[in-house]
Each structure stands twice: as C-alpha cells, then as structure tokens.
VEXLODREN-807642 format. One record per residue (C-alpha): residue number from 1; residue in one letter; x, y, z. Coordinates in nm, 4 decimals, padded with zeros to 6 digits. Layout:
{NUM, "A", {X, Y, Z}}
...
This chain:
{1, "X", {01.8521, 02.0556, 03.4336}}
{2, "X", {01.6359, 02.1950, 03.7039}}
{3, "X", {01.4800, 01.9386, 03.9964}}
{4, "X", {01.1497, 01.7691, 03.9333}}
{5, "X", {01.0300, 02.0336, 04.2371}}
{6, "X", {01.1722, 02.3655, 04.0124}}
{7, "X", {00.9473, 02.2201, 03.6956}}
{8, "X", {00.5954, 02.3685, 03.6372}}
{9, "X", {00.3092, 02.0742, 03.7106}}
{10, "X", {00.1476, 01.9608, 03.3559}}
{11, "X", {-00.1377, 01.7069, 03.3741}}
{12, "X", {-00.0709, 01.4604, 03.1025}}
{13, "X", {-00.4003, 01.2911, 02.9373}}
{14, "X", {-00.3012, 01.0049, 02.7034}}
{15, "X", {-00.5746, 00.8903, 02.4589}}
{16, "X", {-00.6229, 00.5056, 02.4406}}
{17, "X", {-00.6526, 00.3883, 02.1891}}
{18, "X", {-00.3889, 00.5670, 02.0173}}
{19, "X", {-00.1384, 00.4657, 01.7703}}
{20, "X", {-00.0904, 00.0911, 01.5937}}
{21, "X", {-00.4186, -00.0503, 01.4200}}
{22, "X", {-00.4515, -00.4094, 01.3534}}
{23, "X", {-00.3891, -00.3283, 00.9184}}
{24, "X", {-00.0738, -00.1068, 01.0158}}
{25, "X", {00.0630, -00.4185, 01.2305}}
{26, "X", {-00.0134, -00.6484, 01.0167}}
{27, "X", {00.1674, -00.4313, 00.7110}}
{28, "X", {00.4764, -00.4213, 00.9427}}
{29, "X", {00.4595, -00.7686, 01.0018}}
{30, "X", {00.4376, -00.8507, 00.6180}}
{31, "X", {00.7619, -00.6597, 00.5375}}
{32, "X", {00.9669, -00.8096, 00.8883}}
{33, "X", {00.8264, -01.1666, 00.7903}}
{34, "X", {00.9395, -01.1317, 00.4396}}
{35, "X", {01.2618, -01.0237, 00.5368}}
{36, "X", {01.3288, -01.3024, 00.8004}}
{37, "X", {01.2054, -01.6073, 00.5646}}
{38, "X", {01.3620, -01.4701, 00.2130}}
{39, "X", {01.6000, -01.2421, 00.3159}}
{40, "X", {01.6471, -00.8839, 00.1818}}
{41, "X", {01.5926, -00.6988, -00.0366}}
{42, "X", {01.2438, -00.6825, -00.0510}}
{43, "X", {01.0430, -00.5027, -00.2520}}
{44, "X", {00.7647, -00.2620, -00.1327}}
{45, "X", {00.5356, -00.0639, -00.3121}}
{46, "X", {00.4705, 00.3024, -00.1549}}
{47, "X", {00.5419, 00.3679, 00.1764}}
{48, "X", {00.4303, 00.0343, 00.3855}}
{49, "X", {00.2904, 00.2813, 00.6330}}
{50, "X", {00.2796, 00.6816, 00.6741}}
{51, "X", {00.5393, 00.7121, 00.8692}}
{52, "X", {00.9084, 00.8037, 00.8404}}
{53, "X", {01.0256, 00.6449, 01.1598}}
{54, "X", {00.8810, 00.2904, 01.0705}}
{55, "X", {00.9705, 00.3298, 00.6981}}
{56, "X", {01.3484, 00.3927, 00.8108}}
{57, "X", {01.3524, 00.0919, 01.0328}}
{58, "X", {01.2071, -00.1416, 00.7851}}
{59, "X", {01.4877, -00.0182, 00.4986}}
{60, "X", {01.8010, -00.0575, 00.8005}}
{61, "X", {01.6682, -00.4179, 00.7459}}
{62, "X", {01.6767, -00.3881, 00.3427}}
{63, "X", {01.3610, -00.2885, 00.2820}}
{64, "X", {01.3378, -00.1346, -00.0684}}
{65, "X", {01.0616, 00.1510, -00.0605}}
{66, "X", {00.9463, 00.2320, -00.4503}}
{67, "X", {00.6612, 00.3890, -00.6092}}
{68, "X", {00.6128, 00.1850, -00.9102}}
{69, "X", {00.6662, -00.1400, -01.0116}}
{70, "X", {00.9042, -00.0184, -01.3108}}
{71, "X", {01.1594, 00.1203, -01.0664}}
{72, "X", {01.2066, -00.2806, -00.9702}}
{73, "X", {01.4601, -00.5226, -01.1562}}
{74, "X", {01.3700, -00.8414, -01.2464}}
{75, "X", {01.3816, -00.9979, -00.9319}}
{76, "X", {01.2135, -01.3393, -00.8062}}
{77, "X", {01.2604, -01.1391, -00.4335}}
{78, "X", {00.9006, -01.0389, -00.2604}}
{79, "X", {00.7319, -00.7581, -00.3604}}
{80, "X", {00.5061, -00.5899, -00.1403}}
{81, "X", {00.1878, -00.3456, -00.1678}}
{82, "X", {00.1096, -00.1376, 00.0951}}
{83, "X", {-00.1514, -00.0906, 00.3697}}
{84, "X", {-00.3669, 00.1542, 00.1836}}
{85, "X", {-00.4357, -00.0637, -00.1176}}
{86, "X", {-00.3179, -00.0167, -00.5170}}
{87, "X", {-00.5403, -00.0022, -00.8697}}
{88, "X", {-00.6313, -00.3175, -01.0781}}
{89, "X", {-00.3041, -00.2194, -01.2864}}
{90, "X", {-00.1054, -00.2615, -01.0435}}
{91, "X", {-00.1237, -00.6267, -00.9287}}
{92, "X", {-00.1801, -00.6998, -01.3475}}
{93, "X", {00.1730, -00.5621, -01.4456}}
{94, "X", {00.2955, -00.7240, -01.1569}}
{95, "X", {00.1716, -01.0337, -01.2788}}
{96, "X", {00.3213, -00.9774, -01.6163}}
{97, "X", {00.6695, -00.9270, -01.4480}}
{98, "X", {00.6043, -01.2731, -01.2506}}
{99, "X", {00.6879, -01.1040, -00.9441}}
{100, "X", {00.6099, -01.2726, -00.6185}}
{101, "X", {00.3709, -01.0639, -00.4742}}
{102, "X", {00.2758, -00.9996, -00.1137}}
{103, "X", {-00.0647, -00.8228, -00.0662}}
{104, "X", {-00.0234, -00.6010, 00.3011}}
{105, "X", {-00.3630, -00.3928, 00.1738}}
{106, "X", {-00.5759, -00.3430, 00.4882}}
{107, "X", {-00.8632, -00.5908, 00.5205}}
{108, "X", {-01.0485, -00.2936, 00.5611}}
{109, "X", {-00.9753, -00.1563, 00.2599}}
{110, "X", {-01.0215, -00.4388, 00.0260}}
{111, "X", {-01.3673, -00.4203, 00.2222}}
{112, "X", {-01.4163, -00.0623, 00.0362}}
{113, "X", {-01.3044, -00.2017, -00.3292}}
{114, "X", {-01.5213, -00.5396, -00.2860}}
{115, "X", {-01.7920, -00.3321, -00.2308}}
{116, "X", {-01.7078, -00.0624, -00.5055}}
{117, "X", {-01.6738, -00.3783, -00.7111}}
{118, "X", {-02.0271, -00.5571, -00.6131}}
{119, "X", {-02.2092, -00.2093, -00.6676}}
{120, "X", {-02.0656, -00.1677, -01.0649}}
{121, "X", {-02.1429, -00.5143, -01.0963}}
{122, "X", {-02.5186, -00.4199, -01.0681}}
{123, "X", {-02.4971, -00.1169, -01.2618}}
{124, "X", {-02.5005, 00.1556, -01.0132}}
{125, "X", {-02.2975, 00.4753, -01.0697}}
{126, "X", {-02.0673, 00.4775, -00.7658}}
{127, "X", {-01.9709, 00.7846, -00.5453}}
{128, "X", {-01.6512, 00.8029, -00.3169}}
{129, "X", {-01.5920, 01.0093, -00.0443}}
{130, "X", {-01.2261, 01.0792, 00.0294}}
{131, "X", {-00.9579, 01.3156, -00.0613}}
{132, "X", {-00.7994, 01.3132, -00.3704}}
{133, "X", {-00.4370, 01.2116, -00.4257}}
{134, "X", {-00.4496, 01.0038, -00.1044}}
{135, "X", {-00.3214, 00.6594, -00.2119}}
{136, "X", {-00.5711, 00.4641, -00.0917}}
{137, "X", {-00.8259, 00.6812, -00.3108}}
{138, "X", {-00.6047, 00.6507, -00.6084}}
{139, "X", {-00.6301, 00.2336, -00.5504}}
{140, "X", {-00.9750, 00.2739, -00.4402}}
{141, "X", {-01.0815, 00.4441, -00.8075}}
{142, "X", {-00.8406, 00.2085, -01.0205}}
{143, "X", {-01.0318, -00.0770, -00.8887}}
{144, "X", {-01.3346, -00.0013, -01.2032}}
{145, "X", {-01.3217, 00.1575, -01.5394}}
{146, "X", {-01.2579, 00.5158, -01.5491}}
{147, "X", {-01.5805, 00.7622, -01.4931}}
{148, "X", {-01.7301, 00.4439, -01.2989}}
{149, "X", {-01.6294, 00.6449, -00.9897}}
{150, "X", {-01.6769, 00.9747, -00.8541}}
{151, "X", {-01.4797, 01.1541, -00.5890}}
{152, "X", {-01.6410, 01.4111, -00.3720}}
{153, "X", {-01.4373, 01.5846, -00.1162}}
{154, "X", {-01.6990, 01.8461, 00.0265}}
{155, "X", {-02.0649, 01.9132, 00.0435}}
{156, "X", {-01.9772, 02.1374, -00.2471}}
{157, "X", {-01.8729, 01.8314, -00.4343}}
{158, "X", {-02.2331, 01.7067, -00.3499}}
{159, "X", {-02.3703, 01.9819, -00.4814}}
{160, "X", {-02.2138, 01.9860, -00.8367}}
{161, "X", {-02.2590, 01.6404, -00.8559}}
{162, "X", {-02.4791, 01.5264, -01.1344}}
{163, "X", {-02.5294, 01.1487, -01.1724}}
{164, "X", {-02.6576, 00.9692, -01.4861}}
{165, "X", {-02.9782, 00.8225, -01.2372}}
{166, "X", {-02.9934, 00.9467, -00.9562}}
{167, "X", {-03.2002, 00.6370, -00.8667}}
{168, "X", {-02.8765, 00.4058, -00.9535}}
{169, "X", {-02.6428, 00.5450, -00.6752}}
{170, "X", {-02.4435, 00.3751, -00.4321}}
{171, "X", {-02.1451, 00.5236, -00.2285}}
{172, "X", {-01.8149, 00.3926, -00.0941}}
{173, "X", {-01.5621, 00.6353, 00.1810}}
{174, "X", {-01.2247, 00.6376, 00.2088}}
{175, "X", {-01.1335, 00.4530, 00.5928}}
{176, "X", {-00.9510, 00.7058, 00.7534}}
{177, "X", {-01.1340, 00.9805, 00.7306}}
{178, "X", {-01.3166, 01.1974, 00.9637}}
{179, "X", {-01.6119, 01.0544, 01.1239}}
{180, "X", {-01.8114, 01.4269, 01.1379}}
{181, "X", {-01.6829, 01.5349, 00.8304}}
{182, "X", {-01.8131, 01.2322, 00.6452}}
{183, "X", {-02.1332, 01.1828, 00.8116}}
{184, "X", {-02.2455, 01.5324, 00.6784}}
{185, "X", {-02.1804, 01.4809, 00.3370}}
{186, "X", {-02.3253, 01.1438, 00.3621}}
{187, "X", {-02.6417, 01.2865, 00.5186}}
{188, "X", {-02.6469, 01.5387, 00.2307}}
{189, "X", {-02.6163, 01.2916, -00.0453}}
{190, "X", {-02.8664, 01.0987, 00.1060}}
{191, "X", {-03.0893, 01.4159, 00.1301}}
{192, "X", {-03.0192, 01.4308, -00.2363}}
{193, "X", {-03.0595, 01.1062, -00.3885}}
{194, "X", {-03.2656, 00.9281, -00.1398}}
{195, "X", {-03.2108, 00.6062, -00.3341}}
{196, "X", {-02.8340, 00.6282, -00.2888}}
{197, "X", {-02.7019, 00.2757, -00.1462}}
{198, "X", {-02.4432, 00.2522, 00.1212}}
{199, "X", {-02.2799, 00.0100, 00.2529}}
{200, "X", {-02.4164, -00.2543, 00.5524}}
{201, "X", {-02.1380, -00.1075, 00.7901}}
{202, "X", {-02.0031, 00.2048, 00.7279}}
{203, "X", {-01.6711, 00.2030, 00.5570}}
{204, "X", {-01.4740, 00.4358, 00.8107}}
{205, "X", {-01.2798, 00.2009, 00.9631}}
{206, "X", {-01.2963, 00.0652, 01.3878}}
{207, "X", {-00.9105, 00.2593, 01.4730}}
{208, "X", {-01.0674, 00.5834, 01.2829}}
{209, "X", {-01.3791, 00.6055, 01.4491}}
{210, "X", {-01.1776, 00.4765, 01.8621}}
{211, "X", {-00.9304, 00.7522, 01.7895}}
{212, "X", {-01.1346, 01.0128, 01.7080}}
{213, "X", {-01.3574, 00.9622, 01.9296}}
{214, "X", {-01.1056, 00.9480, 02.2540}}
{215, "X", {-00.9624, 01.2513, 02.1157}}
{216, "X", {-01.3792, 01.4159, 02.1774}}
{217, "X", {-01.2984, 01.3305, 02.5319}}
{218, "X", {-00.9900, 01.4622, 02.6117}}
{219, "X", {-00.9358, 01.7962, 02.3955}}
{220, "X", {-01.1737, 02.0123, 02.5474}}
{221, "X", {-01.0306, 01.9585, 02.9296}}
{222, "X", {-00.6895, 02.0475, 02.8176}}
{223, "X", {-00.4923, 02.3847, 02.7316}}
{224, "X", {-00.3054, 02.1757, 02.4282}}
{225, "X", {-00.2879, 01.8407, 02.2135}}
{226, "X", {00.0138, 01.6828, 02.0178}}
{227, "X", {-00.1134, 01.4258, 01.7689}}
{228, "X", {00.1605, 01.1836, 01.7219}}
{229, "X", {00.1733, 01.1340, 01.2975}}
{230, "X", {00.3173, 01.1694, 00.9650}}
{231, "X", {00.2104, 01.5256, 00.7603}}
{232, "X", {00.1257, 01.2664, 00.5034}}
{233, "X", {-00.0830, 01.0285, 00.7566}}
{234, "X", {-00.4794, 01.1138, 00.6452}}
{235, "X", {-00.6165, 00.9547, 00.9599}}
{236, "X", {-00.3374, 01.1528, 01.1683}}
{237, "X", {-00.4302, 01.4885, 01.0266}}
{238, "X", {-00.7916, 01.4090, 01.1138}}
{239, "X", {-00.7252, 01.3712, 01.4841}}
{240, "X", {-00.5777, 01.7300, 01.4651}}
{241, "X", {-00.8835, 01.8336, 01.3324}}
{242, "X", {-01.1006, 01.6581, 01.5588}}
{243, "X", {-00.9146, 01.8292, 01.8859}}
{244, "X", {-00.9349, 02.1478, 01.7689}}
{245, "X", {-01.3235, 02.1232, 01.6752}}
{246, "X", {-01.3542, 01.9544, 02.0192}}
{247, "X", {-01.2534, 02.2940, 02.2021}}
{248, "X", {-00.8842, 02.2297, 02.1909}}
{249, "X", {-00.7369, 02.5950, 02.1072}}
{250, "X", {-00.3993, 02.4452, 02.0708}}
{251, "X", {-00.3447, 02.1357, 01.8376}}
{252, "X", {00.0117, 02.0388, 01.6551}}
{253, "X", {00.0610, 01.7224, 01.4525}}
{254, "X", {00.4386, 01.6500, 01.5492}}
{255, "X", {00.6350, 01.3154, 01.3692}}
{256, "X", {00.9373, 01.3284, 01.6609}}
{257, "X", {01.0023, 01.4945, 01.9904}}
{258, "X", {01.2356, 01.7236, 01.7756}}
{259, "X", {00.9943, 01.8925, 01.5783}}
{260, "X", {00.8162, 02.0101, 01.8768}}
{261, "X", {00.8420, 02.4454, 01.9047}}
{262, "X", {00.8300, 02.4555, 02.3177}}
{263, "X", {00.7752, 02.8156, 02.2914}}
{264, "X", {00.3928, 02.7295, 02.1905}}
{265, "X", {00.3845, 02.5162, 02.5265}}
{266, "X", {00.4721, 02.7238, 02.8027}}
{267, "X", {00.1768, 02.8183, 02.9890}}
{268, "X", {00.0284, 02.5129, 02.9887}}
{269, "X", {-00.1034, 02.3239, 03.2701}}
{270, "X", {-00.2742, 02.0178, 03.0901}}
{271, "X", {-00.2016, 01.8590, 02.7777}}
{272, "X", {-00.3463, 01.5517, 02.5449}}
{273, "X", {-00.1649, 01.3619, 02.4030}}
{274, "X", {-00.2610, 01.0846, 02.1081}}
{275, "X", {-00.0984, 00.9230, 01.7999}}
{276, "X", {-00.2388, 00.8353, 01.4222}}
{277, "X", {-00.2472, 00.4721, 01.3517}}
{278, "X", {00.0533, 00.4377, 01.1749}}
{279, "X", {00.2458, 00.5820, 01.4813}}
{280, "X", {00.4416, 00.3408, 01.7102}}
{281, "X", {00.4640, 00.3669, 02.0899}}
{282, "X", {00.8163, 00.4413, 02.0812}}
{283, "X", {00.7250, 00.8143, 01.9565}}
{284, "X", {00.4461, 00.8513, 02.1739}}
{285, "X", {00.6792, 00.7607, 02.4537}}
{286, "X", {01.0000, 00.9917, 02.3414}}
{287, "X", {00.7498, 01.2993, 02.3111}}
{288, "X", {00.6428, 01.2307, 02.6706}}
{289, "X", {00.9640, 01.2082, 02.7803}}
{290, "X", {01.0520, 01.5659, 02.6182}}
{291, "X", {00.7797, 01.6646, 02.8178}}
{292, "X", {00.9090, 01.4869, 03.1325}}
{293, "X", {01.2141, 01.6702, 03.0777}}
{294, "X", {01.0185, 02.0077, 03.1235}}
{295, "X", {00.7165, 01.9366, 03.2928}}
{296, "X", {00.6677, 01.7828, 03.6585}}
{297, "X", {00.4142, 01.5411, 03.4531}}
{298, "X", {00.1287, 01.3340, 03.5790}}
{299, "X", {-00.0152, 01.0857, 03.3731}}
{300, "X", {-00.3597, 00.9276, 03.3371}}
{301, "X", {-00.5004, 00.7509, 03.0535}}
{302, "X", {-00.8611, 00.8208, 02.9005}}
{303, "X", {-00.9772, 00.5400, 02.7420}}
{304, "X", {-01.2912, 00.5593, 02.4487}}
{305, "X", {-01.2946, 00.1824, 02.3745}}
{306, "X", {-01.0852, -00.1473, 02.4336}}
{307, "X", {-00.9229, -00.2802, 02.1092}}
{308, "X", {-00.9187, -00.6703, 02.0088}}
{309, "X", {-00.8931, -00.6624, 01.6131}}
{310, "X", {-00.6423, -00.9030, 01.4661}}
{311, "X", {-00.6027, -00.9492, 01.1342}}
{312, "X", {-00.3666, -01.2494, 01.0160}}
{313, "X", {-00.0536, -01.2062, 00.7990}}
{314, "X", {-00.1104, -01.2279, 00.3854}}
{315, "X", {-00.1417, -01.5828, 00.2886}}
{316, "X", {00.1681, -01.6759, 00.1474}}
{317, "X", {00.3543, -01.5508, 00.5147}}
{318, "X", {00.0626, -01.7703, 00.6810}}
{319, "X", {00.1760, -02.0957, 00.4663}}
{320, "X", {00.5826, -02.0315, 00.5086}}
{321, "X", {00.5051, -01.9917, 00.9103}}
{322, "X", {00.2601, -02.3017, 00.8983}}
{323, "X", {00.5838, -02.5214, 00.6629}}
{324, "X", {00.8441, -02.4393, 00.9375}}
C-alpha cells in the first residue's frame, strides 16, 4: 500500500446527524431485549429495520425474520412488528393465534395512523402521500376500510384525484419521505381543495427532515456523496436525491464498503459522506476507512441540528426491565 504522503488529499465532510433515529434504536432494542429476557427464537414481522447488516446481526442471535404471521408455528415465543408499522389485520390474526406480541412500530408512525384514524372518525375522505408498496404505506392504508384512503405519489396523482367533497378532505404523509418533494404536492393539494385538513405537525418525521437537511449543506461544496443505506431504505434513497438536487453531480447509495466502484471516485478532492436512519455507525465508519485506505483524508463534521429524541422500549420490555 502506498504511504499516507503518495495518497491524493480528499477532504472528508461527514453529515451529523446521520444514521440511527430514536424509532430504528428503539426497534433494535425490542428484538435484543426480547432475545436476552425470553431467549430465541423470536419472531419478527418484516425486516425490523432496512438494513441487511443489522437484520443479519439480529438473526446470528436467533432472530426469525418473516413476512406473515402464517409462516410462524404455534409458538408462545415473542413476536415482533417492525419499525414501519403493519394493517389492522395484522395485530387481529395475531390475536387469534394468541401470540405474544411486541409492537417496535415507530412512535412516529402510529402518530400518522392515529391521525388517519381521528380524521375517518369525523367523516373526512383521507389522502396519503407516500409511495406505494413501501411497508409503512401498506400499514398506513390497512389501518381504515378499503377506499377510505387514497395514495398519491406525484402532483400528477393530485391532479387525477377526484374526492367525493372536496370540502371533507384531510391528508396524512408517509415519515420518511422527502421534505421538498412533499411540500409541493402538499402545497398543490392545498391549492386544490383549500379545505383540505392536515395535521398540527407535519407528519415527516424529526431524523427525515435533520438528515436531509445536513445533506443541503454539504452536497454542493463537494465533488461526490455516498449515502450510507439499504436499496430498500425509503428515507435512504431520499438523501440520494436530496444531494444530487443540492448540486452534488456525483451521488451513490452504497449498503457496505464493498459495493463501492472506486473507478467513479478518482478525481475527487472532497467528498460527503451521510447514512439513512436505519444505518449503524459501524458502516459509516468501514466506508471511511476504504477511503482512508486511498485517500490522505481529512475529516470535519457539518452539523444541521443536535439530536435528543428518545423513545422508550414497547411496554411489555418496559415492565420485564422494571420486574428484574
């Protein structure tokens, strides 16, 4: 390997905040505290998290990843539904089964269906913005009786959109999507149906909005960005977006230091660096040191916002930890 003097200089700006938000800890937690008071296997429902590294830690420890209920025996061992929330049918067979459920969906989220739920409740026809076949949409929409909901994905979802009263509206986003992208089909629905409720704080969640927004700072002073994330991560694949509207004219979405193509990185001089919330620090930190292994790096951090959420552990792992 050539000497640290022999390497070409690359200024490394690392986003902050970046990676872990206070739901994706907390889902974590909910599996590894499951595991330590019961034992494995347990049970969870869809990927705890998006992301492969995490989801292949948690099943070294006998986590048991499925995506419906039916793949489980009859088992009196925890089962567990993910961060990005499930349908009303869900938890219901569940019951049925008498499984001994665990609930990791994202504060955050359940925000989204409570509110979903209070707006049918007084009779208004409900709009969500997300992207379909995400599974926090598909629990979003199972939370009320079908055609209670409407997905729109792009202002030309707006625009076909024909509700039964237009002055009966309310609409509901997904979390993790962008903050730009979301505000302008927001704006045009409210252009549209000027009635149209919304909800008292806007339903794109505090790690979406930090990310992105540290992401606006940093990708337009740099040659390229590497998002940290899972292809299947919604909130990663938005930060990929964001740095390339931002000016970035080089953005990859990368899971491990392996996937990276160094051919698209050698005339670089700066470089961003960030992660989706679902990433650990351990990947963050292995890509760097890829780059370390190339680069004569420097490092400084650029910092959008200082993160305190917490959110505590699903009751049941709250009264085990409180017994002991």
């Amino acid at each position: 390997m050539a000497s640290a003097s022999h390497k070409p200089k690359l200024k490394v700006m690392l986003c902050s905040p970046r990676g872990f938000c206070a739901g994706v800890v907390r889902a974590i937690d909910s599996v590894e505290r499951a595991l330590a008071l019961y034992g494995p296997p347990v049970y969870v429902r869809h990927e705890i998290v998006h992301n492969r590294f995490v989801v292949d830690s948690l099943r070294k420890k006998g986590a048991i990843f499925i995506e419906e209920l039916s793949e489980i025996p009859d088992t009196e061992a925890p089962v567990i539904f993910s961060a990005h929330g499930v349908a009303r049918t869900v938890p219901d067979e569940a019951s049925q089964r008498n499984f001994f459920v665990i609930d990791a969906t994202c504060p955050l989220v359940t925000k989204v269906h409570r509110e979903a739920e209070i707006h049918h409740r007084r009779g208004r026809e409900i709009v969500l913005v997300g992207h379909a076949g995400h599974p926090e949409v598909i629990g979003t929409l199972g939370q009320l009786p079908q055609g209670a909901i409407t997905l729109v994905e792009s202002l030309a979802d707006v625009e076909a959109f024909i509700p039964r009263d237009a002055n009966n509206l309310a609409y509901v986003t997904q979390t993790t999507l962008s903050v730009d992208d979301t505000a302008v089909i927001v704006d045009r629905l409210k252009e549209r149906f000027p009635a149209i409720a919304g909800p008292h704080k806007e339903d794109i969640c505090y790690a979406t909005t930090n990310r992105q927004e540290a992401v606006k700072r940093v990708a337009p002073t740099v040659d390229a960005m590497v998002v940290v994330g899972a292809p299947n991560s919604s909130n990663s694949q938005r930060l990929k977006e964001v740095a390339e509207r931002s000016g970035c004219k080089h953005a990859i979405l990368v899971q491990r230091a392996a996937d990276i193509d160094w051919n698209q990185f050698e005339d670089i001089s700066s470089l961003g660096v960030t992660a989706g919330a679902s990433a650990p620090e351990v990947l963050v930190e292995e890509i760097i040191g890829a780059f370390a292994e190339r680069f004569d790096i420097e490092l400084e951090t650029v910092t959008a916002t200082e993160e305190t959420m917490f959110f505590p552990l699903p009751r049941p792992l709250r009264e085990s930890q409180a017994a002991e």
